[in-house]
N, C-alpha and C positions, 0 to 999 in steps of 0.2 A: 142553774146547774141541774142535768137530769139526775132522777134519785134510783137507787137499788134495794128493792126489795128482799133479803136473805134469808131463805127460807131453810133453817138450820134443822138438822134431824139427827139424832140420837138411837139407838134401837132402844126401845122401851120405852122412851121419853115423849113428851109432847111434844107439837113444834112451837117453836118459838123464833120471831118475825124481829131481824136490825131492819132499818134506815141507813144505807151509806151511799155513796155517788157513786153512779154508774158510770162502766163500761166498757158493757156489752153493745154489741152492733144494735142500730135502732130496730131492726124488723127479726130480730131474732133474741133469742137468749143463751145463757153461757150455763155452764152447770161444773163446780167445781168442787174439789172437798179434798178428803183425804181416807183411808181404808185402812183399820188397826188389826194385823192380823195375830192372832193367837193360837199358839201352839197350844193343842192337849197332847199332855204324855199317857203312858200304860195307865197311870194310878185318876186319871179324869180330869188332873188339875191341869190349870189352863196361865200360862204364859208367855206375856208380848215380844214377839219376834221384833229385833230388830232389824231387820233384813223385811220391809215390805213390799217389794217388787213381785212383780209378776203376776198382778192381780188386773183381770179384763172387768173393767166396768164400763155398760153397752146400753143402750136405748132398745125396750123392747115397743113394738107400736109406731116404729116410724121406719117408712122405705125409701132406701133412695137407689139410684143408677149405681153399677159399679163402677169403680175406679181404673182409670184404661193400664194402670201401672198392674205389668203383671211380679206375682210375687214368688220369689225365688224361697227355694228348700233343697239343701243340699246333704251329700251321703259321705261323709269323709269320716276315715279312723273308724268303721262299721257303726258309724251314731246318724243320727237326723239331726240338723240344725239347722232351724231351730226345736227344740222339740216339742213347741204349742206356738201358733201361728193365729192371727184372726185375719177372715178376710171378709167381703161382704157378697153378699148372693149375686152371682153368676160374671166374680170373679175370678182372671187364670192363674195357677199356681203351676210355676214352672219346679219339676224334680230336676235335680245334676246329680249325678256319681263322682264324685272328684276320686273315688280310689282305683286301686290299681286293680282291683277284684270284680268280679260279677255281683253285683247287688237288684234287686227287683224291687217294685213298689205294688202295694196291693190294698184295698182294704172291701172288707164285707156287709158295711156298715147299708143301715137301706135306708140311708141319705147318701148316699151312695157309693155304688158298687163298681168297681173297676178293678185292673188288673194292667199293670204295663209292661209286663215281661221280665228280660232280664236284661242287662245289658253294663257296658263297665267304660270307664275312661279310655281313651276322647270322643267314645261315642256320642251323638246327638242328643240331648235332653229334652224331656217330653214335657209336654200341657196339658193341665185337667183343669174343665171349668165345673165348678161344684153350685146348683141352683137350688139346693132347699138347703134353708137355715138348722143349728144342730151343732154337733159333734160328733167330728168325723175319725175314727181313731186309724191311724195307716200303719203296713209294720212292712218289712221284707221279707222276702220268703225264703230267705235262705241263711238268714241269720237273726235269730228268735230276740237279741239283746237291743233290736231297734224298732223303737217305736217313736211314733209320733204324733201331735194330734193337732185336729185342722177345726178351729172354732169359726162358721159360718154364721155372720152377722147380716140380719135384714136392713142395715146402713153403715154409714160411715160414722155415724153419732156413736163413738167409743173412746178408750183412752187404755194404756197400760201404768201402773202405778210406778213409781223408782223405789227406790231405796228407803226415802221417806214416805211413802203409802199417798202420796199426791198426785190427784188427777186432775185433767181439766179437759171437758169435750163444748167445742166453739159451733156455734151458726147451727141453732137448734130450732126449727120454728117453734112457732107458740105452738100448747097442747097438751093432754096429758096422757104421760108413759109410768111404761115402770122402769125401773133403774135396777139393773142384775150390777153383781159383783159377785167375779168369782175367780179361783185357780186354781190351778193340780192341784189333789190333794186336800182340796179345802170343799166347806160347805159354800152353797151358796143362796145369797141371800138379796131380797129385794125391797124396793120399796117407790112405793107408787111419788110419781111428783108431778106438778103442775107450771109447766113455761110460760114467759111470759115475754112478749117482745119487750128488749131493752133494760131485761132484766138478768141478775146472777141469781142461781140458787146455789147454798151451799150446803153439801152434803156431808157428813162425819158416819162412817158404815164401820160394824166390827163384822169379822167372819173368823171364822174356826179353823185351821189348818192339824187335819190328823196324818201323822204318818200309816199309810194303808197298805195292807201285802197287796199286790198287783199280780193276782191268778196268770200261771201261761197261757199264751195264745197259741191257738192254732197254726198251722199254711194257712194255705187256698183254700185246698182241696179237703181241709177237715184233718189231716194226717199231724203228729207229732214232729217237732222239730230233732233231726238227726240229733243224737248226743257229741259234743264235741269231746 
């Protein structure tokens, strides 16, 4: 019977090496764990959310082709949804407007810069392919209340967390990366690990979720947004 090396990590802590039966695919390795996120309040003190989703934990150091699935982002009820998206380098991300209003899509970011107009339901939905890694923040320009943000991944080696803060990213080659974990709102944090064909590592990550004022944004064009 093949054996799995676990390679367990703690922030703070040492690591510390099970024995259990593998598997992972023989020419690759698995990387799984789990993300405990912690609320800080006003007064510093720090308490476990029970609600751990929505935490991207990504391989930095490994690239791969994009995925031919293009990924959809839609404008309905004047919100983006979803309103944080990963996709990988010089994959398409399709916008729709499902509302009955003129909305635009824009952002300034210099991972890049685009602008697609304006335009409102049943009009045609547009395609942006995004090719350097980053965070990409997108808003409308004509209503200040939507944003969005477009997390560019150098692979498909990622995972998002549930409810229970569990992840698992499959068919990793051997190597060694570092391991982000991160999410709105939250700090984020890393930690170097080493693949192994045929092997699991398992990861245990705490990160910090602060609630943060979010400064208004601009337009396009640098101007304030009309007061409603």
């Amino acid at each position: 019977m093949g054996m799995t090396i676990f390679l367990i990590f703690t922030l703070g802590d040492s690591v510390r090496y099970d024995i259990v039966p593998a598997h992972a695919a023989k020419n690759y390795g698995v990387i799984r764990g789990d993300v405990t996120v912690l609320l800080k309040n006003l007064f510093s003190e720090f308490k476990e959310k029970k609600d751990k989703s929505g935490v991207m934990v990504y391989l930095v150091g490994l690239e791969t082709g994009p995925p031919k699935e293009v990924k959809d982002v839609v404008q309905e009820n004047r919100q983006f949804r979803p309103i944080l998206m990963p996709v990988v380098v010089g994959q398409r991300v399709r916008f729709e407007n499902r509302d009955d209003v003129y909305h635009s899509v824009f952002s300034v970011s210099v991972l890049k810069n685009f602008d697609l107009g304006q335009y409102r339901a049943p009009e045609r939905s547009k395609t942006v392919t995004f090719k350097k890694p980053g965070l990409v923040p997108i808003y409308c320009n004509i209503h200040p209340e939507e944003i969005f943000y477009l997390l560019v991944l150098e692979s498909t080696a990622f995972s998002e967390t549930g409810e229970d803060g569990v992840f698992k990213i499959s068919e990793v080659p051997p190597g060694t990366y570092t391991l982000n974990a991160w999410k709105l709102g939250g700090e984020r944090v890393s930690q170097q690990i080493k693949i192994r064909a045929g092997q699991e590592s398992v990861i245990r990550l705490e990160l910090v979720e602060e609630a943060k004022f979010i400064p208004p944004h601009r337009r396009k064009d640098g101007s304030k947004y009309a007061e409603h």
